[in-house]
KEMILUM-672224 format. One record per residue: residue number from 1; residue in one letter; x, y, z of N, C-alpha, C in turn. Coordinates in nm, 3 decimals. Layout:
<recs>
{NUM,"A",{X,Y,Z},{X,Y,Z},{X,Y,Z}}
...
</recs>
This chain:
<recs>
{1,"X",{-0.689,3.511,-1.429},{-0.667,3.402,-1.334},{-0.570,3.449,-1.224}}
{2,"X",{-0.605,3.406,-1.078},{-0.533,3.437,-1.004},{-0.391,3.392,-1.008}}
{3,"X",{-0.276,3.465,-0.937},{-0.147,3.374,-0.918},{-0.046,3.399,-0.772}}
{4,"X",{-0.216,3.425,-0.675},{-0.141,3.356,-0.561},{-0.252,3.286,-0.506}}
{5,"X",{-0.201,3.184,-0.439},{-0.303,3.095,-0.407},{-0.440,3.144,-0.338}}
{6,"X",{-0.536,3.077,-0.387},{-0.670,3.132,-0.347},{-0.793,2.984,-0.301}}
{7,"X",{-0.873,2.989,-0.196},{-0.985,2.897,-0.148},{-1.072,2.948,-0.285}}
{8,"X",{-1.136,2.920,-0.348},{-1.216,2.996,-0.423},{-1.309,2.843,-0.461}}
{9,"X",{-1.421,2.833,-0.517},{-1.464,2.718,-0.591},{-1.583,2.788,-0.699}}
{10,"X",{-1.574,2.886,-0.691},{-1.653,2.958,-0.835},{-1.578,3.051,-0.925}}
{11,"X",{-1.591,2.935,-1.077},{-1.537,2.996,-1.196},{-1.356,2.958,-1.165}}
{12,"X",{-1.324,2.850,-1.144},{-1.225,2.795,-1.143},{-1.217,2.678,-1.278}}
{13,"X",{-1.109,2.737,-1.362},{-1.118,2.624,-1.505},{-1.014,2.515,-1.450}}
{14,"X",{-1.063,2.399,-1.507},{-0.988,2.241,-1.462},{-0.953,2.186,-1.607}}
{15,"X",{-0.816,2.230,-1.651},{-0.781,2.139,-1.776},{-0.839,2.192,-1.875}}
{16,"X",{-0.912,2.222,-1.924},{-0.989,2.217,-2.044},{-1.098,2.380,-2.027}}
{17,"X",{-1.147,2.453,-2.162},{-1.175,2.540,-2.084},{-1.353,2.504,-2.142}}
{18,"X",{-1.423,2.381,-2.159},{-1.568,2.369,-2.080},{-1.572,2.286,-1.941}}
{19,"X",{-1.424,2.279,-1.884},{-1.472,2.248,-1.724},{-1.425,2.339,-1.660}}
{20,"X",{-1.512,2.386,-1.580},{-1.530,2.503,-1.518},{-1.605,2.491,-1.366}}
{21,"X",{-1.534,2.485,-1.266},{-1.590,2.414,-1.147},{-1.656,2.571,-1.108}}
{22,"X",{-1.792,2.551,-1.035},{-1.884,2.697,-1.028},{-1.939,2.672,-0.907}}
{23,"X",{-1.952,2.518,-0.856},{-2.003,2.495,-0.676},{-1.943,2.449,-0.578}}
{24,"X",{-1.991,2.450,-0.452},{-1.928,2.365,-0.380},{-1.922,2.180,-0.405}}
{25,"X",{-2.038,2.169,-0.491},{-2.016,2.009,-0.464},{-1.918,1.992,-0.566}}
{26,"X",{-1.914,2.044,-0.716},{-1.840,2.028,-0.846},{-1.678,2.066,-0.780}}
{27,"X",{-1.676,2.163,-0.670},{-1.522,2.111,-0.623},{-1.533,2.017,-0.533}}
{28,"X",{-1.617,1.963,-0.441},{-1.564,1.798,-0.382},{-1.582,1.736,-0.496}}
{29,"X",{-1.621,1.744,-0.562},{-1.603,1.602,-0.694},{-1.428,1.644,-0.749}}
{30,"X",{-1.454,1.716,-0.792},{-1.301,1.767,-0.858},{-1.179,1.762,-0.776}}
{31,"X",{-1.252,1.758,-0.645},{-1.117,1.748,-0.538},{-1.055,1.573,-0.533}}
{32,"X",{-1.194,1.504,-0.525},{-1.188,1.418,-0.527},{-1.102,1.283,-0.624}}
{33,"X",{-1.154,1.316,-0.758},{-1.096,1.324,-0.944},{-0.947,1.335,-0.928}}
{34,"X",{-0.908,1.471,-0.871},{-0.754,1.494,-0.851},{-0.672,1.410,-0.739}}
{35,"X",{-0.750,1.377,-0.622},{-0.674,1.300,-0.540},{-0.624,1.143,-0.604}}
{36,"X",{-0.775,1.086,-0.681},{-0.752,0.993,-0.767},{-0.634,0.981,-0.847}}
{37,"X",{-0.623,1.079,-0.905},{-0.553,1.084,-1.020},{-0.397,1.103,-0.965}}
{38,"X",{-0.365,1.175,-0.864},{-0.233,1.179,-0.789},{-0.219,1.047,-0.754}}
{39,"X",{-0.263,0.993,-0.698},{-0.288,0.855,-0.627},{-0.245,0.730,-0.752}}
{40,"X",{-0.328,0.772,-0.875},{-0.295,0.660,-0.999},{-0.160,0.683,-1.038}}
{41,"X",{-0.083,0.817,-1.041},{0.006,0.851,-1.105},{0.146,0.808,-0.982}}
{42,"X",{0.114,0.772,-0.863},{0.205,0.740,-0.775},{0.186,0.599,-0.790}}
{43,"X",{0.109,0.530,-0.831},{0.104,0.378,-0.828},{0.195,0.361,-0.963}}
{44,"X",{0.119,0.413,-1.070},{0.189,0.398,-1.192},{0.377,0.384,-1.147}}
{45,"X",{0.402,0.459,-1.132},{0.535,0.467,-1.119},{0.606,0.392,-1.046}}
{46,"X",{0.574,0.342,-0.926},{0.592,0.173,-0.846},{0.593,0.074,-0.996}}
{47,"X",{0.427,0.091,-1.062},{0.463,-0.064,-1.123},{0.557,-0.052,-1.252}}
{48,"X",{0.632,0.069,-1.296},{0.656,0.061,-1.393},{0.802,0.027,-1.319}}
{49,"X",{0.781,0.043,-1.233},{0.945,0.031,-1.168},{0.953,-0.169,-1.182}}
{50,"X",{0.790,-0.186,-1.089},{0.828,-0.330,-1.146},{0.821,-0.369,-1.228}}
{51,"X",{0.788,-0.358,-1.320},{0.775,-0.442,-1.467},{0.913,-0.448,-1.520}}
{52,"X",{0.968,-0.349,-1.506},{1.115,-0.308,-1.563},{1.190,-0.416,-1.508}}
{53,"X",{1.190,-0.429,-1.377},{1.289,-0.527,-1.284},{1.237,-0.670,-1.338}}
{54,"X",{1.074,-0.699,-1.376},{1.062,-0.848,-1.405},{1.113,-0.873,-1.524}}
{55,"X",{1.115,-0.721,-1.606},{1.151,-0.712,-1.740},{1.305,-0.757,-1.801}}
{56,"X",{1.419,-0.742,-1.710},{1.511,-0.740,-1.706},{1.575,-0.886,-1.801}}
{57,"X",{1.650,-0.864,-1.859},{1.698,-1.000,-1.970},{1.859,-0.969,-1.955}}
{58,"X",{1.900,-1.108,-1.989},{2.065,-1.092,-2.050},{2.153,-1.010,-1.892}}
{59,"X",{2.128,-1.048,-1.797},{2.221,-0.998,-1.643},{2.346,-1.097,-1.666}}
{60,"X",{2.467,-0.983,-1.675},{2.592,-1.058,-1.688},{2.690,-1.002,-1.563}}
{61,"X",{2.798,-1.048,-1.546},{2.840,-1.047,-1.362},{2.997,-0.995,-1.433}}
{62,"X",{3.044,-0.899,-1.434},{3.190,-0.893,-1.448},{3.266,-0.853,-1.334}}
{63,"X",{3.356,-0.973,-1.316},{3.474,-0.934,-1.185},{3.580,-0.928,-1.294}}
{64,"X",{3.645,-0.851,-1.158},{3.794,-0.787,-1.238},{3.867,-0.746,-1.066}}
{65,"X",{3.969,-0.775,-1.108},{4.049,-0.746,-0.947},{4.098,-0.573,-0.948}}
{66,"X",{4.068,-0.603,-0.821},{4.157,-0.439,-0.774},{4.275,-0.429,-0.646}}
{67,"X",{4.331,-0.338,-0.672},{4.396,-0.309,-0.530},{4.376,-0.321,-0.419}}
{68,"X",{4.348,-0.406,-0.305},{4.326,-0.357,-0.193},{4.488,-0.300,-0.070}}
{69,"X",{4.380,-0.336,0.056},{4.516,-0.248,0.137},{4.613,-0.375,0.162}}
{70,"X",{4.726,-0.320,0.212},{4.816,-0.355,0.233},{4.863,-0.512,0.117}}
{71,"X",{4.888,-0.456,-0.010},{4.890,-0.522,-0.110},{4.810,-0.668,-0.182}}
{72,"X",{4.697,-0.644,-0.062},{4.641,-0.713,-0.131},{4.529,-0.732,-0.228}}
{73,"X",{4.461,-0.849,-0.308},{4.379,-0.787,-0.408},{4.239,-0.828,-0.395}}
{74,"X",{4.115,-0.738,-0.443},{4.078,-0.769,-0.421},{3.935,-0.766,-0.550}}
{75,"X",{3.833,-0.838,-0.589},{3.757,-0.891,-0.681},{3.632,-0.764,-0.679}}
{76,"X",{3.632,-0.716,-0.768},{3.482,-0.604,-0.752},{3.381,-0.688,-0.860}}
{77,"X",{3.293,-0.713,-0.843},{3.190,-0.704,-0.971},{3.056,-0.675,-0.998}}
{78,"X",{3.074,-0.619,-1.097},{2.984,-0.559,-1.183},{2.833,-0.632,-1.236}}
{79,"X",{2.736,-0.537,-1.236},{2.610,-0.623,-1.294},{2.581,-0.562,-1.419}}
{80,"X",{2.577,-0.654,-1.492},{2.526,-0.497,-1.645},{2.368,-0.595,-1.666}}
{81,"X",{2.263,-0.484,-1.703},{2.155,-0.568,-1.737},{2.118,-0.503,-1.882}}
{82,"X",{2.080,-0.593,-1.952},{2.037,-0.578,-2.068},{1.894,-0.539,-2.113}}
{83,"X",{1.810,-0.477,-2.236},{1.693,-0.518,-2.257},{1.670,-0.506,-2.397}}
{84,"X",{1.638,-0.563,-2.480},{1.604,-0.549,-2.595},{1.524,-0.473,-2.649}}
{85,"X",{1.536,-0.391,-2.727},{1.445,-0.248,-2.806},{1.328,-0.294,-2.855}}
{86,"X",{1.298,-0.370,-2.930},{1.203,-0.406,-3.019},{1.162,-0.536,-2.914}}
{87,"X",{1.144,-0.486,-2.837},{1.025,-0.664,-2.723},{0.912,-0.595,-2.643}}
{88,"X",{0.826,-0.685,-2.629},{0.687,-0.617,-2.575},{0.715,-0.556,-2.409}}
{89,"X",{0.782,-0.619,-2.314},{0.815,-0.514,-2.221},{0.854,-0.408,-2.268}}
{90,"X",{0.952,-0.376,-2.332},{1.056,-0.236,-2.377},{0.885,-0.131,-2.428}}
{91,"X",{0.811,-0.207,-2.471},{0.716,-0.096,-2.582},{0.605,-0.104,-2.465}}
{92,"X",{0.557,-0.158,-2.325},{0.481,-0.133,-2.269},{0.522,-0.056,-2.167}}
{93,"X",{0.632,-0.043,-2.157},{0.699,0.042,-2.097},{0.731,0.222,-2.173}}
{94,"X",{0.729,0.207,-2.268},{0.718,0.319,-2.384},{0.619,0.387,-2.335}}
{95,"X",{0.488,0.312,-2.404},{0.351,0.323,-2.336},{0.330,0.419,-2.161}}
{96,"X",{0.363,0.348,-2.093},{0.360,0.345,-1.969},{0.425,0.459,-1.971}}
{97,"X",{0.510,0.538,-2.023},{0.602,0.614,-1.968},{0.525,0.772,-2.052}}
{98,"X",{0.468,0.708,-2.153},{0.432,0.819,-2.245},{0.261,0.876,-2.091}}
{99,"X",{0.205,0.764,-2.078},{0.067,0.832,-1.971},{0.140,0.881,-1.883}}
{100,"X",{0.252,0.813,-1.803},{0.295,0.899,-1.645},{0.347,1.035,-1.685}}
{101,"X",{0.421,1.046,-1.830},{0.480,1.261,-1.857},{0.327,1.302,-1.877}}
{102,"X",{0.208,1.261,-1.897},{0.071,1.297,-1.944},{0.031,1.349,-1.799}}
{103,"X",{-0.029,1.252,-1.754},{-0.037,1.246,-1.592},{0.017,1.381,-1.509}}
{104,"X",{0.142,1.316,-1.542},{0.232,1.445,-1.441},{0.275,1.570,-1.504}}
{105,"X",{0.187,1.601,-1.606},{0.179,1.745,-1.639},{0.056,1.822,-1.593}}
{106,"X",{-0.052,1.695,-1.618},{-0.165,1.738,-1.608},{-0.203,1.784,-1.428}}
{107,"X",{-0.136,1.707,-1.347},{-0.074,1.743,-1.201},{-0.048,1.869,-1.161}}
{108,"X",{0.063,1.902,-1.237},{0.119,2.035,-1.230},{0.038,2.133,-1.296}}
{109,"X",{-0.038,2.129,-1.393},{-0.098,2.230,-1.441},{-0.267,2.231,-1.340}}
{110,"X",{-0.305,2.135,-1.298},{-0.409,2.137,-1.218},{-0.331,2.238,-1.073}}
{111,"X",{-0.232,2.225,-1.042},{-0.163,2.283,-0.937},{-0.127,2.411,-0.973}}
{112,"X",{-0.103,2.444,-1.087},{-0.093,2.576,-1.170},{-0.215,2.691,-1.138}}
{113,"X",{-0.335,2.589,-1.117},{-0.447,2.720,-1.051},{-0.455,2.766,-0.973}}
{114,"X",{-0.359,2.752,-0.905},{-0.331,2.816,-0.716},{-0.418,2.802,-0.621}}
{115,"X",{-0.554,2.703,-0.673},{-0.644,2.699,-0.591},{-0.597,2.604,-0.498}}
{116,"X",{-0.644,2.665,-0.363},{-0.587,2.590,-0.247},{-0.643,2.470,-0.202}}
{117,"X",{-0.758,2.444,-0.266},{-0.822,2.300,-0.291},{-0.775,2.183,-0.344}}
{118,"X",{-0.767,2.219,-0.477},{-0.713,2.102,-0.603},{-0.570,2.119,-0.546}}
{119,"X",{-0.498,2.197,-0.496},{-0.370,2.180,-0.472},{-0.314,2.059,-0.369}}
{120,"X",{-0.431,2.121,-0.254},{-0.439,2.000,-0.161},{-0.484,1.896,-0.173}}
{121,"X",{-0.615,1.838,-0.261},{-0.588,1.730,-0.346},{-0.475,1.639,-0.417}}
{122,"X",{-0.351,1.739,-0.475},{-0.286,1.661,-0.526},{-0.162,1.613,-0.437}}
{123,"X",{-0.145,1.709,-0.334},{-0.035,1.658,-0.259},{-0.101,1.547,-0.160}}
{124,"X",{-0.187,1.552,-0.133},{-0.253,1.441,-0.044},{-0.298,1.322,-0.147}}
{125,"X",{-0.320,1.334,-0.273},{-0.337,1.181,-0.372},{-0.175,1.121,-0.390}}
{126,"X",{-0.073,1.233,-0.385},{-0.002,1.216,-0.387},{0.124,1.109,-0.274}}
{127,"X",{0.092,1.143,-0.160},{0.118,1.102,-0.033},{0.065,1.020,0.016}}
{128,"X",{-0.078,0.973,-0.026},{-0.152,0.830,0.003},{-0.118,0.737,-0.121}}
{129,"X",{-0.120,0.802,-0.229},{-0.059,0.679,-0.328},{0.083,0.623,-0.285}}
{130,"X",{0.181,0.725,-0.295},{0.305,0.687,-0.211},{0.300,0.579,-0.073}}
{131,"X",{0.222,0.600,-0.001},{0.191,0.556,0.121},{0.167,0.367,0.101}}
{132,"X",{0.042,0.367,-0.004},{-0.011,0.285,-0.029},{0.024,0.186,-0.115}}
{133,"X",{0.136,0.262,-0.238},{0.222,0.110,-0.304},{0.352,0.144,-0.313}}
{134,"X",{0.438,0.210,-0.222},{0.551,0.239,-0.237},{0.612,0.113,-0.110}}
{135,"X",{0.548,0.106,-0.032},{0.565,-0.011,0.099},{0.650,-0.131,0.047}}
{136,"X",{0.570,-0.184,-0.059},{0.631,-0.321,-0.102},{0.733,-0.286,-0.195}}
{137,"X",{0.824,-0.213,-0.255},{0.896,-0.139,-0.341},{1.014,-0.200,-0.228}}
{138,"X",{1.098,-0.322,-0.281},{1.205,-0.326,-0.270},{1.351,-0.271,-0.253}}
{139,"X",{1.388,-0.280,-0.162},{1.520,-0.232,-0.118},{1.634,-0.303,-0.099}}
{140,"X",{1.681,-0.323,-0.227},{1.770,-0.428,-0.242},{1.925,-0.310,-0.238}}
{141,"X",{1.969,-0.405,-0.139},{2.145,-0.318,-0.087},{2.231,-0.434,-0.189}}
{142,"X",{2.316,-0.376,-0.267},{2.363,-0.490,-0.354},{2.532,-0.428,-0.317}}
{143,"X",{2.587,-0.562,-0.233},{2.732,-0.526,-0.155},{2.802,-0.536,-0.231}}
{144,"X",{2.776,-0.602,-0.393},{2.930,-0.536,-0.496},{2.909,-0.424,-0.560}}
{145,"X",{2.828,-0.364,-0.560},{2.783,-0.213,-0.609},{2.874,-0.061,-0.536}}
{146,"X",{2.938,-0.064,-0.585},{3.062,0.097,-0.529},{2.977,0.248,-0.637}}
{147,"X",{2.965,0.295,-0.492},{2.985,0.447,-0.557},{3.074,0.530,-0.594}}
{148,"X",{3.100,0.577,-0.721},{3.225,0.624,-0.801},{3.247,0.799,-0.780}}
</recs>
């Protein structure tokens, strides 16, 4: 197997060694498969982000005073969020987390063939998935939050 990048689309193995891309169309399909699959694996990770946030239980607020300037004081507080181990978010999230390390190996090792095809497949499934559900992905600035 080659290991610097190469255009090639005959006798290129994909994952497994009875797929074996040998034409031009079996790499637009395969190019195609991989853009998908970059694309699912960038969505995945948006929703697991949301589920987590709807998931969220037990948010408790701790203020506590501090120093400010010229002697005076002033209130910081804290958010702690909770989640319980044994609840069906916590284990669909398990789930969820166990396909995206699957996913994103299988990414990298499809990218592992140096073919300059499937490569470009994945950075472009990659960059339209991003594109496509990273938009609505919240950006919440939270003004009692200090960096330590």
């Amino acid at each position: 197997q080659a290991m610097t990048f190469h255009f090639s689309y005959e006798n290129v193995p994909l994952l497994f060694s009875g797929l074996t891309i040998n034409t031009p169309g079996e790499m637009a399909g395969a190019f195609v498969a991989v853009f998908f699959l970059a694309m699912f694996y960038e969505g995945l990770k948006i929703a697991r982000e949301c589920l987590l946030r709807k998931s969220q239980v037990s948010i408790r607020y701790n203020s506590m005073p501090v120093p400010g300037p010229n002697g005076t004081i002033l209130m910081e507080t804290h958010k702690t969020v909770g989640q319980q181990m044994l609840s069906f978010p916590h284990l669909l999230q398990t789930v969820l987390h166990i396909i995206q390390v699957v996913v994103s190996y299988f990414l990298m090792l499809i990218f592992m063939t140096y073919n300059g095809y499937l490569c470009i497949a994945v950075a472009a499934g990659a960059g339209t998935g991003y594109f496509f559900f990273s938009w609505k992905k919240a950006v919440v600035v939270d003004i009692t939050e200090h960096c330590h």
